[in-house]
C-alpha positions, 0 to 999 in steps of 0.5 A: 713515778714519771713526771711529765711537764707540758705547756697548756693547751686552751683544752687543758685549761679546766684541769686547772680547777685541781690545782686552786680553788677558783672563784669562777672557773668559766671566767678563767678559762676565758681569761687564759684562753685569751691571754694563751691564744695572744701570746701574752701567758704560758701556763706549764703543767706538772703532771704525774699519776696521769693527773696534774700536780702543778702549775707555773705561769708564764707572763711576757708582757706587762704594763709594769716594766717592772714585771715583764718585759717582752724578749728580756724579763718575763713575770712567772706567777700562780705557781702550785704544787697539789699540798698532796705532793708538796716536800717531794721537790716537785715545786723545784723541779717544774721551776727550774724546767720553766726557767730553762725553757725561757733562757733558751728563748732568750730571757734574762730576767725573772720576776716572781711576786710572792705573799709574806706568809708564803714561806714553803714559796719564799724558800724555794725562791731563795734557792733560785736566787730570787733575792732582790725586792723591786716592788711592793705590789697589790693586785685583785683576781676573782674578788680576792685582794693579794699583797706582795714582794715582787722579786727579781733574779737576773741571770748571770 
């Protein structure tokens, strides 16, 4: 099979409902619409089978320093492989694609926030070297409450 990763477009977004369960899916749209068109999110697509198989999402800018910081440290989050295609190393495969994308564009820093049951996701952050814990963070989307470790790994 062939793997195609792409940036999203705002025509690509609806395709994102495949990958999670939204809680309003127009509100989504509109939000990453938004933040795509303003230069503040890139959202990378994993596609194969002629459909999407995974996400990672791209923030440059924030107002916690301690995720984003625009030109040097960006914050990659809502990161999905479809549970169909989990184990097949995909997941590893679009990270490190995203990571050399950025380095390219000259980012030095990567943040990742990562929930303490998220295992499978803590793994492949482990490999990646995403080893040292800068915060504690809580954040609300669509009603529902997320507890984290933001993560950090600098490139050498």
């Amino acid at each position: 099979m062939e793997y195609i990763i792409k940036k999203a477009t705002p025509v690509d977004l609806p395709l994102l409902k495949e990958l999670f369960d939204y809680n309003d899916i127009s509100a989504m749209i509109e939000e990453n619409t938004r933040n795509i068109l303003n230069g503040t999110i890139d959202i990378f697509l994993l596609f194969g089978d002629e459909k999407p198989l995974g996400e990672l999402h791209v923030k440059y800018e924030s107002e916690d320093e301690r995720e984003a910081v625009r030109g040097r440290r960006v914050y990659l989050f809502a990161f999905r492989i479809r549970e169909e295609y989990q184990g097949r190393g995909l997941g590893k495969r679009l990270l490190q694609s995203v990571i050399d994308t950025l380095c390219e564009q000259g980012c030095s820093e990567f943040t990742v926030g990562v929930e303490d049951d998220n295992d499978r996701a803590r793994h492949i952050y482990e490999r990646f070297c995403f080893d040292k814990v800068i915060a504690r963070k809580y954040e609300e989307y669509q009603g529902d409450g997320y507890e984290y470790d933001l993560l950090l790994k600098k490139m050498e």
